[in-house]
C-alpha positions in Angstrom: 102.1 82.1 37.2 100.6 82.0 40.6 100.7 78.4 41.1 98.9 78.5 45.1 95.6 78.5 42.0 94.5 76.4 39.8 91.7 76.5 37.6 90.4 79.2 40.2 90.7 76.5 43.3 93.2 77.6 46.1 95.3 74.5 46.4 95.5 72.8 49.6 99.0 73.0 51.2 100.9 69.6 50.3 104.9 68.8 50.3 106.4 69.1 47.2 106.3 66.5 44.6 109.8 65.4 44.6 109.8 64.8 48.6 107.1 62.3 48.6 109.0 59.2 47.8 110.4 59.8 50.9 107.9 61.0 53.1 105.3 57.8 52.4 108.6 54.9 52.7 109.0 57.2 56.2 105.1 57.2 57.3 105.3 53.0 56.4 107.8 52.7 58.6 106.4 54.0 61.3 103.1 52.8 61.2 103.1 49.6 59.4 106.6 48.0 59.7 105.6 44.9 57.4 103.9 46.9 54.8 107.1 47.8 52.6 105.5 45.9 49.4 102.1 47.5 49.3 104.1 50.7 50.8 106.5 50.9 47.7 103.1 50.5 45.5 101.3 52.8 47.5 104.4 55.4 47.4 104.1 54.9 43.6 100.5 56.1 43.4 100.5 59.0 45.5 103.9 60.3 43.6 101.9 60.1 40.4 98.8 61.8 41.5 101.0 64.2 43.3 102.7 64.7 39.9 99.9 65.2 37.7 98.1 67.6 40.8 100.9 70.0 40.2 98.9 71.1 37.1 95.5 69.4 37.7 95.3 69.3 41.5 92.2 70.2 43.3 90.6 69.6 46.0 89.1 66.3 45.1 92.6 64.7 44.6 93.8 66.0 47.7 91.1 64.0 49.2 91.6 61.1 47.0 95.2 61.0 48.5 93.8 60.8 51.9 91.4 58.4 51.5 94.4 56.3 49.7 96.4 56.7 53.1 93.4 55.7 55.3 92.6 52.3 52.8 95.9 51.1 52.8 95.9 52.1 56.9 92.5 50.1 57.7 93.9 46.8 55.1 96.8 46.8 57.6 94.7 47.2 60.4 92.5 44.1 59.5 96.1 42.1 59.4 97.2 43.2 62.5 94.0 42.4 64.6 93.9 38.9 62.6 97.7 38.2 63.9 97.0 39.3 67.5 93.1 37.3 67.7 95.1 33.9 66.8 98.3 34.7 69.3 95.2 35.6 71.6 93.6 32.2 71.3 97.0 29.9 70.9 97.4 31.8 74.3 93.8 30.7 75.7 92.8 34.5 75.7 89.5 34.2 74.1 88.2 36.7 76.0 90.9 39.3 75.3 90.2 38.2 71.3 86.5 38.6 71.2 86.8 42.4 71.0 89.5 42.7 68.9 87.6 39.6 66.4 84.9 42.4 66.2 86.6 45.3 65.2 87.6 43.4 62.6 84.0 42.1 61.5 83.3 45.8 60.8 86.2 45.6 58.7 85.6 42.6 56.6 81.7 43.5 56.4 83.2 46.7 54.2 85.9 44.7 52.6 84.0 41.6 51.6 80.9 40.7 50.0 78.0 38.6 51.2 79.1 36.0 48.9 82.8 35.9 49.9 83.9 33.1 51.0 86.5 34.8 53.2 83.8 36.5 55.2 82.1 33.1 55.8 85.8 31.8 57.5 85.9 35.0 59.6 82.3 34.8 60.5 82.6 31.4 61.6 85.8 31.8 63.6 84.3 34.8 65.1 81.5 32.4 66.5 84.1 29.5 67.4 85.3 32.4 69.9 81.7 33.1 71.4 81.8 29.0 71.8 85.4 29.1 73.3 83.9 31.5 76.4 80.4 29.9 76.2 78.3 32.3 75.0 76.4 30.0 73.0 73.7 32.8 72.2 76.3 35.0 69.6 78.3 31.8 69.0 74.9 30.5 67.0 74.2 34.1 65.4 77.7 33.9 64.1 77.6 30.7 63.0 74.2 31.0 61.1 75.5 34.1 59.5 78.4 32.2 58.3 76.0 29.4 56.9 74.6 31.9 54.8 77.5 33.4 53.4 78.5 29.7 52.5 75.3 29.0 50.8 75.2 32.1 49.1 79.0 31.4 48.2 78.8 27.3 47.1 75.7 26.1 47.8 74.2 23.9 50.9 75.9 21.0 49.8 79.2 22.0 49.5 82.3 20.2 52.4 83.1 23.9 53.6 79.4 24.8 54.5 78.9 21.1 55.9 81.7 21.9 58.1 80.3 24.9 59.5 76.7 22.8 60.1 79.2 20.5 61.8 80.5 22.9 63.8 76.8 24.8 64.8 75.8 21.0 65.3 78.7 20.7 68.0 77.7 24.3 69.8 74.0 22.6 69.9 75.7 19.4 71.8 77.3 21.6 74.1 73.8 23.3 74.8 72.1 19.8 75.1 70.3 20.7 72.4 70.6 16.9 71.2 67.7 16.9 68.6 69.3 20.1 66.4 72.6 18.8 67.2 71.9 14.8 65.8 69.9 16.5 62.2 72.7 19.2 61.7 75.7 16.0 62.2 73.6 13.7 60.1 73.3 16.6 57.2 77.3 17.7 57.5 78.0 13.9 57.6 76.0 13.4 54.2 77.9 15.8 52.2 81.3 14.8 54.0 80.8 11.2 53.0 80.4 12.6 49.7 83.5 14.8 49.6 87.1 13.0 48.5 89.8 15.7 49.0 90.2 15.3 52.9 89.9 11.6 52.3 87.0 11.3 54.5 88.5 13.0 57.5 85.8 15.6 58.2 83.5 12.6 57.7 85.4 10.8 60.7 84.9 13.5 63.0 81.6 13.9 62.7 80.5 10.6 62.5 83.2 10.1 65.9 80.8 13.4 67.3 77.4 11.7 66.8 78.4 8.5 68.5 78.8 10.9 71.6 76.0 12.3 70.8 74.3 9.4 70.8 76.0 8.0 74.2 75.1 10.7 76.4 71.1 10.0 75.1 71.7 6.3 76.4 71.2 4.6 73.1 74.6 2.8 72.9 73.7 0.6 70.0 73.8 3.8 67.5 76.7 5.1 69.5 78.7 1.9 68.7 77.9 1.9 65.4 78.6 5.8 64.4 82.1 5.3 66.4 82.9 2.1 64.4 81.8 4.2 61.1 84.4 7.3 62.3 87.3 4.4 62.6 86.8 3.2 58.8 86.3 6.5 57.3 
C-alpha cells in the first residue's frame, strides 16, 4: 500500500511516529527550559495524533499539530514576559517593562475572558506601570478597563475592585485631581471597612491616603481625623 496517500490526500512530510517522543522532549529543551511538565503532556498528545495520522492523517491534523506547538509556545511566552516585567520593575526599569507588559496584554486578551479575574490583575498592573513613569493618561485607561473586568467579574462592591478604585483614586491624587481622587477613596474605603479577611488593612491605607489628601487641600481637621481612623483600623 502506498502509504505517501491516504484517503486520496498526499500526506504532508512528518518524522516517523516512533521518533517523536524524542524530537518534542528535544524542541522543549531548547525553547522552553522550564516547560518539562506541560512538555511531557504536550509530547503525549502529539505522539497520539501522530499515531492515529498514520492511518487517518490529513492535512487538517498536520495543522492541528502545529497549532498545538504554537499554543503551548505563546502559554510559555506569556510566563516568560510575566517573569522578566517584575525583575524589570524590582529593578526600577519601568520603562524597559512597559513594552514587554503589552505584548503580553495581547496575550491575555486571547487567553482570558472579559470576566476573568486574572485579566483584571494584569490590566491593573499594566496601568500601575503607566503610573510608575507618569503617564497618567494610559495609566487611567488601564485602570478603568480593569474596573470593568472587576465589575463584570464580582460586582462594584467587592474588596478586589475597591482596591483598584483605590488605586485610580491614588493616580487622580498624583494628577491633583483632588475632587475624583477624595469620591473614589471614600467609595474603596466603604467596601474595605466592610471586608474582614485583610483585617482592615486595605481600609488603613486608604483611609491613611485621604488624610493626605485632605492635607494638601488645607483642611487639617479632616486630615487629622482620616489619619487617626487609618491608625485604629
Amino acid at each position: 500500500m502506498d502509504m505517501t496517500k491516504v484517503d486520496g490526500y498526499k500526506r504532508v512530510p512528518f518524522p516517523p511516529a516512533k521518533i517523536i517522543p524524542f524530537i518534542i522532549p528535544v524542541y522543549y529543551t531548547i525553547l522552553f527550559p522550564n516547560g518539562w511538565v506541560d512538555g511531557c503532556y504536550f509530547c503525549y498528545i502529539v505522539s497520539i495524533i501522530r499515531i492515529l495520522g498514520t492511518y487517518f492523517m490529513k492535512k487538517t491534523l498536520t495543522l492541528l499539530t502545529l497549532l498545538l506547538l504554537c499554543a503551548c509556545g505563546g502559554e510559555h511566552r506569556f510566563d516568560k514576559i510575566n517573569k522578566e516585567i517584575e525583575h524589570l520593575r524590582k529593578t526600577d526599569q519601568h520603562y524597559k517593562a512597559i513594552p514587554l507588559a503589552l505584548e503580553g496584554l495581547d496575550i491575555a486578551l486571547t487567553k482570558y475572558t472579559s470576566t476573568d479575574e486574572n485579566l483584571a490583575i494584569y490590566l491593573d498592573n499594566l496601568a500601575a506601570l503607566y503610573a510608575e513613569v507618569g503617564n497618567f493618561a494610559q495609566a487611567e485607561r488601564y485602570f478603568s478597563q480593569a474596573i470593568e473586568v472587576w465589575q463584570n467579574a464580582l460586582g462594584d462592591n467587592h474588596p478586589k475592585t475597591a482596591l483598584t478604585y483605590a488605586n485610580l483614586a491614588n493616580l487622580y491624587l498624583k494628577a491633583g485631581k483632588y475632587t475624583e481622587s477624595e469620591n473614589l477613596f471614600k467609595f474603596a474605603l466603604s467596601v474595605q471597612e466592610k471586608d474582614d479577611t485583610d483585617k482592615g488593612k486595605q481600609a488603613a491605607i486608604t483611609s491613611n491616603n485621604l488624610a493626605r489628601l485632605y492635607k494638601i487641600k488645607g483642611n487639617t481637621k479632616t486630615a487629622s481625623f482620616y489619619f487617626e481612623k487609618s491608625l485604629k483600623l
